[in-house]
C-alpha positions in Angstrom: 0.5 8.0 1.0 -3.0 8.4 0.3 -6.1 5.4 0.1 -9.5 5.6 -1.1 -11.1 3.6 0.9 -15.0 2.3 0.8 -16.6 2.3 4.0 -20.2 -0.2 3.4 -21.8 0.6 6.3 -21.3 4.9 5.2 -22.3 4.2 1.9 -19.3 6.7 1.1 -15.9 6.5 -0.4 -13.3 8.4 2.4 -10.0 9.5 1.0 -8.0 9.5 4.4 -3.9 9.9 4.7 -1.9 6.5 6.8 1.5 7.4 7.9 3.7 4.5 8.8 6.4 4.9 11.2 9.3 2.9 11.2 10.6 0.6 14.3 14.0 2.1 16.4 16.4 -0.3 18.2 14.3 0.9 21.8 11.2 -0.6 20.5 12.1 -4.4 21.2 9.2 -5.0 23.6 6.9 -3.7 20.2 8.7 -5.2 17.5 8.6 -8.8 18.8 4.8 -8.9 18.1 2.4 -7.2 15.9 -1.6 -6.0 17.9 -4.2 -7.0 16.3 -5.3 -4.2 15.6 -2.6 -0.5 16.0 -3.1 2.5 17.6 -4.9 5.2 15.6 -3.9 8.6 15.8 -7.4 10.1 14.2 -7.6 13.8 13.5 -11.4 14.5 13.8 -12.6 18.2 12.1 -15.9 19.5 12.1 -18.0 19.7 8.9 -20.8 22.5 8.4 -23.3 20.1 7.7 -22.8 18.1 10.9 -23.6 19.6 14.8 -20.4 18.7 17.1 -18.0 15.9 16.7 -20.8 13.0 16.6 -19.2 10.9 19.5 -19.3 11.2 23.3 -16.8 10.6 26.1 -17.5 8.6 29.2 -15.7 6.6 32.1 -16.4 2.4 32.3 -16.8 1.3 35.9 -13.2 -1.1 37.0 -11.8 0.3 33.8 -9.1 3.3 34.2 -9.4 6.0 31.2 -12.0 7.9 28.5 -13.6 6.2 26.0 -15.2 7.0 23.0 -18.9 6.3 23.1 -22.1 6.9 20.3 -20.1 7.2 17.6 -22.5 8.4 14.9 -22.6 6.5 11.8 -21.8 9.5 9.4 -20.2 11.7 11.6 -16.8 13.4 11.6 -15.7 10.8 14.1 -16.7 7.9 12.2 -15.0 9.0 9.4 -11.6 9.5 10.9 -12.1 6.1 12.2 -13.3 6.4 15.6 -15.3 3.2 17.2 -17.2 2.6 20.1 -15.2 1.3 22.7 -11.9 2.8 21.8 -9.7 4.2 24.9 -8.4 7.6 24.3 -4.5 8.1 25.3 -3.7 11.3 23.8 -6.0 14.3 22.6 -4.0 16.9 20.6 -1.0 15.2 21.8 -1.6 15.2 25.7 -1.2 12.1 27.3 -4.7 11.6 29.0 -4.7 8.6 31.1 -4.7 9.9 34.6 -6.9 12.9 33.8 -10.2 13.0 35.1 -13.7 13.1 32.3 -13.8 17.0 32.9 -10.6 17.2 31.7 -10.5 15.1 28.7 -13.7 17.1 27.7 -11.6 20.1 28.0 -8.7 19.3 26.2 -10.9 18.0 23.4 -12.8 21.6 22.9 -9.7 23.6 23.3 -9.0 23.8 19.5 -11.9 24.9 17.6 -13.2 23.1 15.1 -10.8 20.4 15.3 -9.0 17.5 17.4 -6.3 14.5 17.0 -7.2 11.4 19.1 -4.8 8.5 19.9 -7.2 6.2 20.8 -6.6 1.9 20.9 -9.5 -0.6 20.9 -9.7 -3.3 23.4 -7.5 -5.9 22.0 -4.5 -2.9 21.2 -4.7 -2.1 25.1 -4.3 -5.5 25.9 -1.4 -5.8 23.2 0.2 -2.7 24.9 -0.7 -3.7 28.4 0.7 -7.2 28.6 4.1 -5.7 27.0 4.5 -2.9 29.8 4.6 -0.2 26.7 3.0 3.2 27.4 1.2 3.8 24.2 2.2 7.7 22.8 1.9 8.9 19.3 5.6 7.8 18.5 4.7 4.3 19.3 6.5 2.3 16.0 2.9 1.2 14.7 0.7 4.3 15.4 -2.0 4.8 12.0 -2.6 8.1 11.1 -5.9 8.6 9.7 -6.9 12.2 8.3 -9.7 12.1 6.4 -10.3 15.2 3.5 -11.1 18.4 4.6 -15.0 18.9 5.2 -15.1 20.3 1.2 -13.2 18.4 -1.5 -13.0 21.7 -3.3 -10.7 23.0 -0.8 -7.6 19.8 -1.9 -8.8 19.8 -5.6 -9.6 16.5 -5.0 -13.2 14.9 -5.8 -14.3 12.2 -3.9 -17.0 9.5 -5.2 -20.3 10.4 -3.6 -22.0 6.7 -3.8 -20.7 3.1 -3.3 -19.2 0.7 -5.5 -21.1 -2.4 -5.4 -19.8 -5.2 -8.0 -22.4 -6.1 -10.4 -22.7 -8.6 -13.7 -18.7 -7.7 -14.5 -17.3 -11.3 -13.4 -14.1 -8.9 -12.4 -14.2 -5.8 -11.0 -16.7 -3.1 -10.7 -17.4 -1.9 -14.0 -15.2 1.4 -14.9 -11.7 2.1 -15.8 -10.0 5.3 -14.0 -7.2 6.2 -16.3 -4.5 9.3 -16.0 -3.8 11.3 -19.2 -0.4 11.8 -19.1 -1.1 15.6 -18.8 -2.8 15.1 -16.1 -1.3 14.7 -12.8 -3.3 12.6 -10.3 -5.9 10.0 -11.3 -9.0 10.8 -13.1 -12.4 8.6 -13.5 -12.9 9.1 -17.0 -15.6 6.9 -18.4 -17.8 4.0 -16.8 -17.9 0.9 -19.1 -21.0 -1.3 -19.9 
């Protein structure tokens, strides 16, 4: 499945990809209760424009684990949905929790140009904790968010540069998008006034 989603505080429209997973009979201590908020598995690629990743990694005194620190605003990170404060569990499908900061940073530049983070924010670790589940990317719930390639040339795909802000139209924003029926895919085709 693939969402267009508008991001306010990037003043961008992010196309990104959310897989769900479905629930097993083994999952009882997840399925009883929904977090807050899920797990993200978020697949973070580096853009030409754009030095590094655009977040750092750090340790929090009395707390065990990474965690994802200066996420900035219009970064790569940000826009696979990275957040301050987030715990990282699993980078590029490692289980991280007992590794020390030196290693995290490793694993994290080990594949150029690219990394996948399962990372939970305070209130999913507290979800997870309280249940006695060890959080992995097959976790029924996990959200996978992989956001465009750094060039929307290289998917075909063409992504609205500027927000949508709703105006004088009483309902909606002001434009149609239609799809010719030989066309495959949706196309913005005319704003109207």
């Amino acid at each position: 499945m693939t969402f267009i989603i508008l991001l306010p505080a990037f003043e961008r429209t992010i196309v990104c990809r959310i897989v769900f997973r479905t629930m097993s009979d083994d999952d009882a201590k997840v399925s009883t209760a929904v977090p807050v908020s899920p797990a993200r598995l978020c697949r973070v690629r580096k853009v030409p424009d754009f030095d590094g990743y655009g977040f750092n990694v750090r340790a929090e005194s009395g707390r065990p684990g990474q965690f994802v620190h200066d996420v900035d605003e219009r970064s790569p990170a940000a826009a696979a949905g990275l957040r301050d404060g987030d715990r990282i569990v699993e980078v590029n499908g490692t289980g991280v929790a007992t590794e020390t900061h030196a290693d995290v940073v490793e694993r994290i530049r080990a594949v150029p140009g690219e990394v996948r983070l399962l990372v939970v924010d305070a209130d999913a670790d507290e979800f997870y904790r309280r249940r006695d589940v060890v959080v992995t990317s097959a976790t029924p719930g996990v959200v996978a968010v992989d956001p465009p390639p750094a060039s929307s040339s290289d998917t075909g795909e063409r992504v609205l540069s500027r927000r949508i802000r709703r105006g004088t139209v009483p309902y909606g924003v002001g434009f149609g998008v239609k799809s010719p029926v030989e066309s495959h895919g949706t196309v913005f085709l005319a704003a109207s006034s």
